[in-house]
C-alpha positions as CSV (number, residue, x, y, z in Angstrom):
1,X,-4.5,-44.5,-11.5
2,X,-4.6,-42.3,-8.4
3,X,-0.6,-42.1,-6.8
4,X,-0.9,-44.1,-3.3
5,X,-0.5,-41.4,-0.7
6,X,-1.6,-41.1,2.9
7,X,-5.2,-39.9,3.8
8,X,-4.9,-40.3,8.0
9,X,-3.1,-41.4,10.3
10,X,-5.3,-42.3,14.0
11,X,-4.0,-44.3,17.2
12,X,-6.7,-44.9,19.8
13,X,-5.5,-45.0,23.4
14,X,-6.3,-46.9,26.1
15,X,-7.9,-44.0,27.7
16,X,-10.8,-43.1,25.2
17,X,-13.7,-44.5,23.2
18,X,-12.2,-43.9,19.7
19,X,-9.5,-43.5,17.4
20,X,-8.0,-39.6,17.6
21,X,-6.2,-38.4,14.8
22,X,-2.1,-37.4,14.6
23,X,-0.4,-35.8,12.3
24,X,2.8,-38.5,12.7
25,X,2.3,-41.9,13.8
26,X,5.3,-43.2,15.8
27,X,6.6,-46.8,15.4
28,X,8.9,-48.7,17.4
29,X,8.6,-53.1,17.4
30,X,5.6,-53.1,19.2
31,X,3.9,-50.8,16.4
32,X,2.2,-47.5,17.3
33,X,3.4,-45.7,20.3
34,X,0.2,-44.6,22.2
35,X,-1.9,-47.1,21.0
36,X,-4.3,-49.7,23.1
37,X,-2.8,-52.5,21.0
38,X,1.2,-51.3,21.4
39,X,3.3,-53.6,22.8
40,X,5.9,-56.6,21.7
41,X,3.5,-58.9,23.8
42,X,0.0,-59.4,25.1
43,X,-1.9,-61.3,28.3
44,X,-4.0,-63.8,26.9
45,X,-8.0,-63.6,27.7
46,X,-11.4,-65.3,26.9
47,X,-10.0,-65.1,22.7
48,X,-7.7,-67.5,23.4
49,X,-8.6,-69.6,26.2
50,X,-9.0,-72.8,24.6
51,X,-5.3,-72.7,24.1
52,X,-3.7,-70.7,27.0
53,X,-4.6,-69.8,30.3
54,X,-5.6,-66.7,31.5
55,X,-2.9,-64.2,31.5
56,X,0.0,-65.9,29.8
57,X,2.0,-63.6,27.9
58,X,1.6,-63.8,23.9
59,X,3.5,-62.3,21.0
60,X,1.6,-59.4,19.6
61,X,0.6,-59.8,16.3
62,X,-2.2,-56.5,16.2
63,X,0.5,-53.9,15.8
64,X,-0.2,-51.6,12.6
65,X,-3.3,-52.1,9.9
66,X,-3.3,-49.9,6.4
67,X,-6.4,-49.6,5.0
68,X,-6.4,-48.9,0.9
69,X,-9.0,-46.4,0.6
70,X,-10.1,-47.9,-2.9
71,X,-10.5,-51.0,-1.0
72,X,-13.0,-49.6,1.3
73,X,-14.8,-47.9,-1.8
74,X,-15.2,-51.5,-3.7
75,X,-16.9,-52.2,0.1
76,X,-18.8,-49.8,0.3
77,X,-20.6,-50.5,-3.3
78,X,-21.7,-53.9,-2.3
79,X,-22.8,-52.8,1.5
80,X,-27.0,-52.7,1.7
């Protein structure tokens, strides 16, 4: 059994079209610092409108994803 370690670490800001790599992810309570998603709360939008209005402010749930690498490899065996 392989020892769990990490393989990357990525944020993607607000200001680009993807992810970017760092070498040290910094967390505070509203999860990645420099990420699109950071932030303790959110504005609500078109996801949630059949339960809030437009631009009432949410909890944040979206704050930090791991992704088990042998997950993604028991994925990628059943993908066509």
């Amino acid at each position: 059994m392989t020892r769990p370690h990490v393989v990357a670490l990525h944020v993607w800001p607000a200001d680009v079209d993807a992810p970017v790599p760092v070498e040290v992810l910094t967390l505070d309570w509203g999860g990645p610092i420099g990420d699109r998603h950071h932030g303790e709360t959110m504005l609500s939008g078109p996801r949630q409108r059949k339960v809030f209005d437009d631009g009432t402010v949410l909890r944040n749930h979206r704050n930090f994803c791991i992704v088990d690498t042998s997950e993604l490899a028991a994925i990628e065996l059943v993908l066509p």
